[in-house]
N, C-alpha and C positions, 0 to 999 in steps of 0.2 A: 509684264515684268513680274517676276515672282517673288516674292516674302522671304527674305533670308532674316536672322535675326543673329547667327556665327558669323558667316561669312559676307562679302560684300558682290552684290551682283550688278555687276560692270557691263552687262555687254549691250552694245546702242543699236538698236533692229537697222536704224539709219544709217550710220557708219557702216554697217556687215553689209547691207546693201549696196553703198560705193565700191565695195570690193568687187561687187558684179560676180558673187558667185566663184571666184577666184579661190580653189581649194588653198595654193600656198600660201595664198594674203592672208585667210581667214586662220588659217595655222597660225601662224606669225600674231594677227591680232589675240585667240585666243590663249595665246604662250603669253602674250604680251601682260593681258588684263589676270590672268594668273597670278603672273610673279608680282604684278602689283599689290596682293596681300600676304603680309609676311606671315597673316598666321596659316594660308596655304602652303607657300615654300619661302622659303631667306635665297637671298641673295647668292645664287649661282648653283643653288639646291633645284633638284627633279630634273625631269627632261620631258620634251612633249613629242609629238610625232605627225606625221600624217600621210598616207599614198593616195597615188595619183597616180595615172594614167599617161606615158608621154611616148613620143616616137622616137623607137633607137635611130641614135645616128646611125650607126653601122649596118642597122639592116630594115630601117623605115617602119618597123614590125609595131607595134603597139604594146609598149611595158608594163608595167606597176613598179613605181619608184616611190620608197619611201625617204619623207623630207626627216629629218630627226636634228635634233638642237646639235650643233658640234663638241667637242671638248672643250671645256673648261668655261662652257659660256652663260650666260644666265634667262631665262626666257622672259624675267621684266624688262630685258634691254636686248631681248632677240633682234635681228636684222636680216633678211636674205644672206647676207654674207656670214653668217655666224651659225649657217644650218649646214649640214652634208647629206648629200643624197646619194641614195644608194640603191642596185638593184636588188628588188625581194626576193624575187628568187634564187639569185644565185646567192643571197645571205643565207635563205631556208636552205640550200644543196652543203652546204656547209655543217649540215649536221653528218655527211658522208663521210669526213674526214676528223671527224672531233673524237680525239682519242681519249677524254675524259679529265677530271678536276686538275689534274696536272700539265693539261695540254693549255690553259686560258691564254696563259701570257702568250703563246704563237695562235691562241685565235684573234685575236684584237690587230695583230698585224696582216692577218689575211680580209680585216674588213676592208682593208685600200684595196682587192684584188673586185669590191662586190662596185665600186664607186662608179655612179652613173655622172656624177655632175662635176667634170672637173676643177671646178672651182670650189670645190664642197672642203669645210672644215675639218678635220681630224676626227671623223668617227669616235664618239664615246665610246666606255664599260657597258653603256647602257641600250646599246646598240641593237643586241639580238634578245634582250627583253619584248622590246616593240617589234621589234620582227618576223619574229617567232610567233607571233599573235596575228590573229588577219583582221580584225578591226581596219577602217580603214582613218580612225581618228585617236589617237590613245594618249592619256596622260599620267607619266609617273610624278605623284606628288609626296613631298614631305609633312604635312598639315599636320600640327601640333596635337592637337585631338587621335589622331590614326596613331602618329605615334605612340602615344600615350596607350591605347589599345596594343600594337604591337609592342610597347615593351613591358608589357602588364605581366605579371605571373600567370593569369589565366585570361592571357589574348584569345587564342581560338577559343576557346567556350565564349566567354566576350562579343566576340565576333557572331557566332551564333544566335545570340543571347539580340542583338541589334538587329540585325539585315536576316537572322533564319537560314535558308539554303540561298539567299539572294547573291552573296559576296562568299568568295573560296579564303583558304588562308594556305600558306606556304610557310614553312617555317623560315628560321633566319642561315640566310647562306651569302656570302660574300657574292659581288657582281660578279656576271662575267655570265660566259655562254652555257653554263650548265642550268645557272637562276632561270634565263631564259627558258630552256628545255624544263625546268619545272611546272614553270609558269604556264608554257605549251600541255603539258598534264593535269595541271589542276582543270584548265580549260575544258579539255576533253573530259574528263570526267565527269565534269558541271556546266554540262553546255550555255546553262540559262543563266547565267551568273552576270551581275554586271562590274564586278567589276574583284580584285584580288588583292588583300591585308598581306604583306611581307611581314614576316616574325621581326620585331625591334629595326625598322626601317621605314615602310612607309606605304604608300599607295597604289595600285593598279586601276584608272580607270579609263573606259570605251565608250565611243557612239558612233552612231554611222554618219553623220556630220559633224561639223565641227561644234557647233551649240547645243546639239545634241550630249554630246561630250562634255562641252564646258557644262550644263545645266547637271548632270550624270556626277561629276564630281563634286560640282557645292551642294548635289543632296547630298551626297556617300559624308562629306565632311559635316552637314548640319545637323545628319541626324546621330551622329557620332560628340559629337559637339553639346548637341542638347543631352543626351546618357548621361557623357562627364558631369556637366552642371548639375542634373537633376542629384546625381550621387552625390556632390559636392553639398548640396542643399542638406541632403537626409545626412548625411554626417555633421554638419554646423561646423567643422573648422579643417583644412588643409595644413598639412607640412607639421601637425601633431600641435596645431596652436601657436601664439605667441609667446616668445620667451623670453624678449626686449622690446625697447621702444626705438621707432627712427629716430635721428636727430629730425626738427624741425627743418625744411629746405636749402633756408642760408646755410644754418649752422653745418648742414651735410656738405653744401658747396664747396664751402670755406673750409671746413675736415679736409676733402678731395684735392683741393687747388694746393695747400702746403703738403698734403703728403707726396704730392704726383711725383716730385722731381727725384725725391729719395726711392719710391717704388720703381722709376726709370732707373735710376743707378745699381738699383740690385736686378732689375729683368736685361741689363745692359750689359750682363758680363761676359756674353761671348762676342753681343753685338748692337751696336745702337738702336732702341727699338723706340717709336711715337705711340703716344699713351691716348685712350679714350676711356672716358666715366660716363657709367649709370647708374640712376637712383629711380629706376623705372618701377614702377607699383609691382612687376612680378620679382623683380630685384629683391624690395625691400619685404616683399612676404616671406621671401627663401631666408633670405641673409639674418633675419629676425625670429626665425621659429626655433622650435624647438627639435624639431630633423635636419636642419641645416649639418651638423657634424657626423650625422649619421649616413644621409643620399648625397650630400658632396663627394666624398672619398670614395664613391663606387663608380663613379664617373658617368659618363655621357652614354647613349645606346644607339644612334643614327650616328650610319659614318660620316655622313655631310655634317654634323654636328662635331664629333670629334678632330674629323680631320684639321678643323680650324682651331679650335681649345683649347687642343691636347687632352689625352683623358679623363684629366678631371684636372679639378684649381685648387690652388692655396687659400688657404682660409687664414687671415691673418689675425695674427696674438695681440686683437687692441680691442682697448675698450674704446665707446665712442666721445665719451668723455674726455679722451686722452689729450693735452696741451702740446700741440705740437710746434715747438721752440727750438729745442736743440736737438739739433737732427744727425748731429753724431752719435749721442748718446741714444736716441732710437733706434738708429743704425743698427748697434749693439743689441740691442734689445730683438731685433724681427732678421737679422740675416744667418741667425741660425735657420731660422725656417724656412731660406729659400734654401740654404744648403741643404738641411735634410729632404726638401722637393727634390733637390738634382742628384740627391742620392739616389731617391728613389725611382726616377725616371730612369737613370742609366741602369738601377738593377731591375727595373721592369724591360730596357733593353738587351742586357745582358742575358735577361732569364726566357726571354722569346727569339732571340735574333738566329737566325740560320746562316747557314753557311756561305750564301751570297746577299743576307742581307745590305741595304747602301748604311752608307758610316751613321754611327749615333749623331743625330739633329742637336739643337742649342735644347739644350733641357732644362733650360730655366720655365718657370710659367707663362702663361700666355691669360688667364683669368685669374683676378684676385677677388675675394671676398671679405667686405670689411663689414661686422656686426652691426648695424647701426645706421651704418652710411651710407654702402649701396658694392657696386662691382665697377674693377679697373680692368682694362686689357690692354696687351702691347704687343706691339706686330711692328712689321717692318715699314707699315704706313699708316697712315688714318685710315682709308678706305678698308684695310685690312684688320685693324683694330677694332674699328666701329665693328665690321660687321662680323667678326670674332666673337663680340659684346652680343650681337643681335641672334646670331645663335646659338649663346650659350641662355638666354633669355627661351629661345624656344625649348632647349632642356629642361629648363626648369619648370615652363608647361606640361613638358611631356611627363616630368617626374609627379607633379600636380596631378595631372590626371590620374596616372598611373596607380599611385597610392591613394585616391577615392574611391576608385573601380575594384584595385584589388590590392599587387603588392607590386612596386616597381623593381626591375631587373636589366642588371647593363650587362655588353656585351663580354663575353670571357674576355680575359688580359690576352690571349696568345689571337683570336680570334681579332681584338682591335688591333694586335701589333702587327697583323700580318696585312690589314688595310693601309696602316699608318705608314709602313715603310715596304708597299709591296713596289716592287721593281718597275711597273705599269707608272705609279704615282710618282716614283723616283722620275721615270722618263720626264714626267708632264712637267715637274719642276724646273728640272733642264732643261726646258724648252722655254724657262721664261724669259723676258729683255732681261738682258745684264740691265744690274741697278742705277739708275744715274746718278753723277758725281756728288749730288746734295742730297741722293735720300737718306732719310732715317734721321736728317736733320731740321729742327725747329729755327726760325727766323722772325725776327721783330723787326718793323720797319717804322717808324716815324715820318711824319708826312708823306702817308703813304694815299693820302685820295688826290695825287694830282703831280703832273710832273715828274722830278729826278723819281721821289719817293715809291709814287706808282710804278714807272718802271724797274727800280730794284725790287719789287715785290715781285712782280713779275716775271723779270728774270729768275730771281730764286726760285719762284713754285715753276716755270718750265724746267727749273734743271735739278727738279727733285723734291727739295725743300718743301714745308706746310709753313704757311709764315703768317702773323700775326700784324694785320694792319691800323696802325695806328695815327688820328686824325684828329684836326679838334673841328672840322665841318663831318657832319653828319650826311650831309647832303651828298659832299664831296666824297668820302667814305665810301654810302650804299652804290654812288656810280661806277668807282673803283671796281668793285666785289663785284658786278655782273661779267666780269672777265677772269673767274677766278673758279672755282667748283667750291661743294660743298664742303669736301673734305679736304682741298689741299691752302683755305685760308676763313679766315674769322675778321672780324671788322670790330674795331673796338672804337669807340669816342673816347680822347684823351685831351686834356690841357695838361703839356708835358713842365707847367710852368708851377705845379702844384702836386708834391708830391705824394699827395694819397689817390690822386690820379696816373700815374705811372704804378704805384700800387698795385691798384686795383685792376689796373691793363693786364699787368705779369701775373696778377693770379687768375684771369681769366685765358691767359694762353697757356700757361701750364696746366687748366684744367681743363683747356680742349686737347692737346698736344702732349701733354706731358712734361715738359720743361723748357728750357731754351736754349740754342748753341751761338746764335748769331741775332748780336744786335747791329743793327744800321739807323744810325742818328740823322735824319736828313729832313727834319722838322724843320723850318726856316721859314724868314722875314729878310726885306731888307728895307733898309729906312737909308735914301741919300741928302745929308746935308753938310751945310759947312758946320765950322766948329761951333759959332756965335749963333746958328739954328737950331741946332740939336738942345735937344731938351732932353730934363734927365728923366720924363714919362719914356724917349726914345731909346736913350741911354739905359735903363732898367728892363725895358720891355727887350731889347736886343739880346741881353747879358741873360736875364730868364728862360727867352728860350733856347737860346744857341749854347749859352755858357752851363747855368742853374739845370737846364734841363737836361743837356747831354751827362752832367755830374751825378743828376741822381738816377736815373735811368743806367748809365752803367754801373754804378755802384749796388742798384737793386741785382741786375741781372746778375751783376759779380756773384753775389750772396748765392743764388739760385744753380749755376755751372758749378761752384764748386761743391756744394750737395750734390750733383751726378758727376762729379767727379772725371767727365772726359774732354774736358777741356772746351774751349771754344772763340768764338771771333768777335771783337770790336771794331766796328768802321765808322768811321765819323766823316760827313760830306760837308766840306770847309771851304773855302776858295779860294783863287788867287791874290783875291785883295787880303788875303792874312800875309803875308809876303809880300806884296807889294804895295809902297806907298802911290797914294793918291788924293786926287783932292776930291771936297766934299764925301768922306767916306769914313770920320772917325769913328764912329758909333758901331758901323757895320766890321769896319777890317779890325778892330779891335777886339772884339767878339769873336771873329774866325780865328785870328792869334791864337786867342786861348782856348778853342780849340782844338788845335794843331797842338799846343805846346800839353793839352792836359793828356792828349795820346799820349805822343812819348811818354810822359810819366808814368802813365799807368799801363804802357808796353812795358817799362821797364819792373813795375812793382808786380805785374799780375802775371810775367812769365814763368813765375814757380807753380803758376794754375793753371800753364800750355793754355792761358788767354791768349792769343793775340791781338795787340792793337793798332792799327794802322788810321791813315785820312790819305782822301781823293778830295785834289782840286782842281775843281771846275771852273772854267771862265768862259765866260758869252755863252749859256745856254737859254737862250730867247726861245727858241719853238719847242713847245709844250708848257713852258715851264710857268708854271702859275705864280712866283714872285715879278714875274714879269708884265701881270695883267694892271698893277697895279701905280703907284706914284713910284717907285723904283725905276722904272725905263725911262719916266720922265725927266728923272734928275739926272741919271748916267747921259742921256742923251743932252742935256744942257750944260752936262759936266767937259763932253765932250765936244760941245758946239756944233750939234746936227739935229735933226727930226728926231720923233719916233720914229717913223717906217725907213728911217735908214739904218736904222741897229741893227738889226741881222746882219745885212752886208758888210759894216762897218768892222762887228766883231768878227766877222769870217775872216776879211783881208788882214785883220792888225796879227791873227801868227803865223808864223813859219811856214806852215803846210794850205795856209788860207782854207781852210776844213769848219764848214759850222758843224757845231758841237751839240748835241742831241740828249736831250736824257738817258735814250739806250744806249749813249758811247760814257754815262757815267755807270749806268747798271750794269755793266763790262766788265767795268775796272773792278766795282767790286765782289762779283764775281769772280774775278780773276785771285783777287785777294784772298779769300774765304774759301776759293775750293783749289786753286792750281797753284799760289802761293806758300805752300804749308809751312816753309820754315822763314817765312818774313812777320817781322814785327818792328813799330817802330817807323816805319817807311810812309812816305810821302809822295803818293801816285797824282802826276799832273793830265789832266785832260782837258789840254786848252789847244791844242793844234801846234803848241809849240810857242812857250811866250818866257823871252829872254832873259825877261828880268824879273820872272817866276821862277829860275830855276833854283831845284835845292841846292844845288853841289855847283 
């Protein structure tokens, strides 16, 4: 095992061994433990490659097929199904018919003509890079360090200056099969080379195995790695020093969590966009110095960095001090500034766009910097936001580096614009799933480790949604979330009977998510007795959390939707027993009443805020549902003169349809509410199978 001290060396002689010598396994594993460090490449950044030897079908002959990562995919999360294979040589014959820099976009579509595997992915840009090259193992990486060399003012001397005649340099040229064909020259010319610096982009490295390779590039990156540092040491300070101080942790938090929902409302204006915050150590060196106003505005220099960004971010006009209360009057205060950004974006499209470029993109920002506190992103998801965030973090290394070694330099404006909207990229966009019905949307759920609660969670984040689960078992909580991913939900512990704990919830979901659109109140208890049983510990305890809870919980949220200003959805899961009398049930059907009755009120007060508010009543949902685990089944079952284990049955036959009734037939309904409902408010959804003396009407 070797001493890295940059990078991290992942690779288990054990594991490589199970592979059995397996070149495509080993490919795939070495793609794999790559992209596992972000500071080699981020998240769907580089590509890797590898040939091999196989028998054509068509003529039993013995090939060379090169395996290469597909479009759009990432090599921390490679899979056999996510590579395309292709044959070498008919991709090297292809230089026969390359009629030069203006021919790329019709070379990219003759790579389907080279494709050995028909099950192979969509051929990258980066295709005839690897191809072009005979290595039989090669890795193009992004590594924060390379870059940083390549986008330096004096990269190749640099370059020189590190590896000698060990490592070539290429200048910076857009992908595409020309790059390749340079790369195929730098080669010949330097036969001994191991490995090739792209001007302001990134990495070329080879071995003739695969660990060969993988070893070949975390030296190229550590000894590039330790240069920067040591320069970084003999200067004593980065970024031209400190110019401010961070806020202290909380205090940034809490900064971040109240301004999310307003920075959502101004990044929202062509289209609802999910917010992520960092206040990551390279964050707060950038955002705190005294170059921060100066290497922000020149924007980013790896197109895998831009393309996500955009070319550079808004730096926003606050101190960090600043008391954020009223958030109209801030409004006023910072939405000049995204205007003059979308000024400027459309005149940096205007001032590059050709005559078939695709139409001007949403030009609001995509990274904000706030002095003090740290950096916001917004994207059409979490997933995308996050790692938005994650590589504009690698810029800021890159920029780090850059300005210790020498002077940092970003890509020409006309140079980025013709990446940012070339026709290639245009394609891949439209190539992605249409969006489903919930994205771009934020959701709160209330009892959500267990039962109805978790299934509405559920259902929301399958149909788009990031949703914010809230619980007052911890327990119950963590079990929830192993059904959920990273990015499309958060777990919060709540007693929604105390309101600095609802609080404290919504600013913890606005500050993973950005704001919120859709609350679902389905936090619940049921206590059955008679009149002369109930006690007012029951009494109180009922009313707190069905009645107290659901009141301040939407009235927070209220606060929060109308600072983003696009409206959004109230659902409250009430029951039949608010509507129907019964016996032993004053405590609980009282409590759902006012429920019921406090929607309608606030359908009726909060539709000048395109809130909607509706309730789903449920009756007999016994399987799953965790009010039922406990003295509840007992009393309804004594209420109604049977066992326990005959309530299910019981409830199925007493409606209409004799249908047991399921959690996911209430995560349905409100579904149904919140995304295919849009102009209902007010409304009273029953899901009981059909129960007569339920009905509204």
């Amino acid at each position: 095992m070797k001493d890295y001290k940059y990078v991290d060396y992942l690779w288990d002689d054990k594991k490589a061994a199970e592979l059995n010598e397996n070149q495509l396994e080993l490919f795939l594993y070495r793609s794999n433990l790559l992209g596992a460090d972000l500071r080699i490449t981020n998240y769907g950044g580089g590509n890797t490659s590898c040939k091999t030897l196989e028998k054509d079908p068509l003529t039993s002959e013995e090939v060379e097929v090169m395996w290469i990562k597909g479009s759009g995919g990432d090599i921390g999360t490679l899979t056999r199904s996510g590579i395309a294979g292709l044959y070498t040589e008919r991709l090297r014959n292809l230089k026969k018919v390359y009629r030069g820099l203006e021919d790329e976009d019709r070379m990219v579509g003759l790579f389907n003509h080279c494709i050995f595997d028909l099950e192979s992915r969509a051929p990258s840009i980066d295709t005839p890079l690897h191809g072009l090259l005979p290595f039989p193992h090669i890795d193009h990486l992004h590594p924060d360090a390379l870059i940083a060399i390549a986008a330096s003012k004096e990269g190749e001397k640099i370059t020189k200056e590190i590896w000698g005649e060990t490592m070539g340099w290429v200048d910076w040229q857009r992908p595409g099969f020309d790059l390749g064909l340079q790369l195929e020259k730098c080669l010949l010319e330097n036969p001994s080379i191991r490995g090739i610096v792209l001007g302001s982009h990134g990495l070329f490295t080879w071995g003739q195995t695969s660990l060969e390779c993988y070893l070949n590039s975390l030296d190229v990156i550590e000894q590039a790695s330790s240069y920067i540092t040591e320069k970084i040491k003999k200067n004593g300070s980065v970024f031209g020093g400190e110019k401010r101080s961070a806020l202290e942790p909380k205090k940034r938090k809490q900064k971040a969590a109240d301004l999310m929902p307003l920075l959502r409302s101004l990044c929202s204006s062509e289209q609802a966009m999910i917010g992520h915050f960092s206040d990551a150590p390279e964050v707060l060196e950038f955002v705190n110095s005294n170059d921060l106003e100066h290497l922000a505005p020149m924007g980013t220099s790896c197109p895998d960095h831009f393309l996500r960004t955009k070319i550079k971010p808004l730096i926003l006009p606050l101190n960090a001090d600043i008391e954020i209360k009223d958030h109209e009057e801030l409004k006023k205060r910072i939405e000049a500034e995204f205007e003059a950004y979308r000024k400027d974006y459309k005149a940096y499209y205007n001032q590059c766009k050709k005559d078939n470029s695709p139409a001007l993109r949403d030009p609001n920002p995509v990274i904000l910097l706030f002095p003090g506190v740290g950096l916001f992103s917004f994207a059409k998801n979490k997933q995308t936001a996050r790692v938005a965030s994650e590589f504009y973090c690698n810029a800021i290394n890159v920029m780090r580096g850059a300005e210790a070694i020498s002077s940092y330099i970003a890509l020409p404006l006309q140079e980025a614009f013709d990446i940012e909207y070339w026709l290639l990229e245009e394609a891949k966009l439209k190539r992605m799933p249409k969006e489903q019905s919930l994205s771009r949307k934020v959701a709160l759920v209330t009892g959500a480790g267990g039962g109805i609660g978790k299934s509405i969670a559920q259902k929301l984040a399958s149909e788009g949604a990031v949703v914010g689960l809230l619980d007052i078992s911890e327990t119950n909580l963590n079990e929830a979330l192993k059904d959920f991913s990273k990015d499309n939900a958060i777990g919060v512990v709540c007693d929604i009977t105390h309101t600095n704990a609802i609080e404290d919830a919504i600013k913890k979901i606005c500050l993973a998510f950005g704001g919120i659109d859709i609350v679902v109140h389905s936090a619940g208890l049921a206590i059955s007795k008679a009149l002369t049983e109930t006690t007012t510990a029951d009494w109180d305890l009922l009313q707190d959390v069905l009645v107290k809870g659901q009141f301040e919980l939407f009235k927070q949220a209220a606060t929060i939707i109308r600072v983003q200003g696009m409206g959004g959805n109230f659902v409250t899961i009430a029951s039949k027993n608010g509507l129907v009398a019964g016996p032993n049930n004053v405590g609980y059907g009282t409590a759902k009443a006012a429920q019921q009755h406090m929607a309608r009120l606030l359908a009726a007060e909060l539709a000048k805020d395109q809130i909607r508010v509706n309730t789903v009543n449920p009756d007999g949902v016994i399987v799953g549902s965790k009010i039922w685990e406990g003295a509840w089944a007992k009393g309804r079952a004594e209420a109604n003169g049977i066992s326990i284990d005959e309530l299910p049955a019981f409830y199925a036959k007493r409606n209409l349809l004799n249908q047991i009734i399921t959690p996911d037939d209430i995560a349905q309904a409100v579904f149904s509410l919140v995304a295919l409902l849009d102009k209902s408010t007010g409304n009273t959804l029953n899901v009981d199978g059909g129960m007569a003396n339920a009905f509204v009407r």
